[in-house]
C-alpha positions in Angstrom: 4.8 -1.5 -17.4 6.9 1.0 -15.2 6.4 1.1 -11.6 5.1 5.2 -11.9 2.3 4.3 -14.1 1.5 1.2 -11.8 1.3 3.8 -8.7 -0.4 6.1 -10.5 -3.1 3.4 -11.7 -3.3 2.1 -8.3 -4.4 5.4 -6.8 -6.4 6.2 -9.1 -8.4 2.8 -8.4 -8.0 3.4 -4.3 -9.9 6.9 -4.9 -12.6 4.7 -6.9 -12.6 2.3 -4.3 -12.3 5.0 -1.2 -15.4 7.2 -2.8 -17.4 3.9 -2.5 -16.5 2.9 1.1 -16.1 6.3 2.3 -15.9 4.8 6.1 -12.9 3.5 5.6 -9.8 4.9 6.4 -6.4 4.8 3.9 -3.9 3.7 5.8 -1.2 6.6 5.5 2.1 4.4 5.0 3.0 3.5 1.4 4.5 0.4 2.5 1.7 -0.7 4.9 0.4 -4.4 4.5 -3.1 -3.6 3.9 -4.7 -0.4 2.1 -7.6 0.3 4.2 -9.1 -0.2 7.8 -12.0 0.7 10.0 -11.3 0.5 13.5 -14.5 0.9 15.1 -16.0 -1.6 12.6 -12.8 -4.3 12.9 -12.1 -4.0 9.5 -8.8 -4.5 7.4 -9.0 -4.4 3.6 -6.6 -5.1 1.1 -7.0 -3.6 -2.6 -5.5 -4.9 -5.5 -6.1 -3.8 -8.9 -5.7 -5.4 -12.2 -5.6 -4.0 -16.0 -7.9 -6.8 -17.3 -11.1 -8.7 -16.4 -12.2 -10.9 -14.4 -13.5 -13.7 -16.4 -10.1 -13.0 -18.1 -7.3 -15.6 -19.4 -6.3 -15.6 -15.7 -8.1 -17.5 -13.4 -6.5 -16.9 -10.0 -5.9 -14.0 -8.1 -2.1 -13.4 -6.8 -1.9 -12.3 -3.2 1.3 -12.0 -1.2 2.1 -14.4 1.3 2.6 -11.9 4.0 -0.4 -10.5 3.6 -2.1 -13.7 4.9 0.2 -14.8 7.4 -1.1 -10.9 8.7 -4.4 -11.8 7.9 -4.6 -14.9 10.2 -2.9 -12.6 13.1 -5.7 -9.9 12.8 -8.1 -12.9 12.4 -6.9 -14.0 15.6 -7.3 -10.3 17.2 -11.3 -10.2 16.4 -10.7 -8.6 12.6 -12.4 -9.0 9.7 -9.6 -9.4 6.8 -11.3 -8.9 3.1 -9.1 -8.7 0.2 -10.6 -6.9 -2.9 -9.5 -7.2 -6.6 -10.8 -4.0 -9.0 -11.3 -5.6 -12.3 -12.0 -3.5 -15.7 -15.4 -5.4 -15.2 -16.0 -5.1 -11.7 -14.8 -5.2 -8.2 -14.9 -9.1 -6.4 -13.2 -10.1 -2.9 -12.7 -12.8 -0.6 -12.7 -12.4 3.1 -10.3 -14.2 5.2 -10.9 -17.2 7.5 -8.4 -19.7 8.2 -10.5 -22.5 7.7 -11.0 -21.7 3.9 -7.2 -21.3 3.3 -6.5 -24.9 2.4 -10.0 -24.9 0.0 -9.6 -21.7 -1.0 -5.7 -20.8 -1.5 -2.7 -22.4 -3.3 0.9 -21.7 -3.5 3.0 -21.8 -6.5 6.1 -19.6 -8.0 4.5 -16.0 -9.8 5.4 -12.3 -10.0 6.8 -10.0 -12.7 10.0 -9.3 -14.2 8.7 -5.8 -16.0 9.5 -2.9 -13.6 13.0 -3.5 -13.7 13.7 -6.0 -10.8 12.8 -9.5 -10.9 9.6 -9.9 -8.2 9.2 -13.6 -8.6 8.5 -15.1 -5.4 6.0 -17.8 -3.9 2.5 -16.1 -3.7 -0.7 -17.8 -2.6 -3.5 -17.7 -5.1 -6.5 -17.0 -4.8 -9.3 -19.7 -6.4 -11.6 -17.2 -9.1 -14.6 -19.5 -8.3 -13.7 -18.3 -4.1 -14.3 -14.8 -5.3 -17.7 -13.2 -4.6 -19.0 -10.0 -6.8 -19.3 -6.9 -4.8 -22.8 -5.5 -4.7 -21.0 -2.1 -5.1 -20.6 -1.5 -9.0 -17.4 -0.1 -9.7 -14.8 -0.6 -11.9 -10.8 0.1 -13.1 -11.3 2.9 -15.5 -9.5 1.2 -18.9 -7.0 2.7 -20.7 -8.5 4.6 -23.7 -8.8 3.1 -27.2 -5.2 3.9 -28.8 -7.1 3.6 -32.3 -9.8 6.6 -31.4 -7.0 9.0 -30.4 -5.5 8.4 -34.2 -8.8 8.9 -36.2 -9.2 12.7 -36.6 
């Protein structure tokens, strides 16, 4: 996978996600920590998107390590930290507190090797059985069937 189409899948799923919040602001640098916010509301959201399903061959949800070390510092400002995940099946999340990080989180070596750099690093993970369904029902839009576009 390059690191265009990966942008380009990724915005594609923050418009899903943004026309379903709509009171949430996008935070306007690419390389900001989190995706979304809502002052007023003390809200900081995180969005990650994944080209699969939930109840998928992967059972735990890879989040940077900076982005709950931030976490915990908003926490500790009066701000609600949720981190979603935008399945092919449905979006899920899990809302920061720093007494679930040692039930909820583990460490361990992950990453990717596939856009041309090696991004292996330490992550925490996120425990699948931790994640909560969102009661708003949207989804990743899936790539189309390669085997329709063939059959004329």
């Amino acid at each position: 996978m390059n690191t265009l189409k990966d942008e380009s899948f990724g915005l594609i799923c923050e418009n899903i996600f943004h026309n379903a919040f709509p009171s949430l602001k996008k935070t306007q640098d690419r390389n900001a920590i989190f995706d979304f916010y809502n002052k007023k509301k003390r809200k900081i959201i995180e969005l990650k998107t994944r080209r699969y399903c939930f109840n998928s061959h992967l059972k735990d949800w890879q989040i940077g390590i900076n982005k709950i070390k931030e976490a915990k510092k908003l926490f500790d400002r009066g701000y609600r930290v949720i981190f979603y995940m935008l399945f092919y099946d449905g979006l899920y999340y899990w809302s920061y507190h720093p007494d679930k990080v040692e039930t909820d989180l583990y460490v361990k070596l992950g990453g990717r090797v596939d856009r041309g750099k090696n991004e292996e690093k330490n992550y925490y993970y996120i425990k699948s059985d931790c994640m909560t369904e969102s009661k708003k029902k949207i989804k990743a839009p899936e790539p189309p069937d390669p085997f329709e576009e063939c059959l004329i």
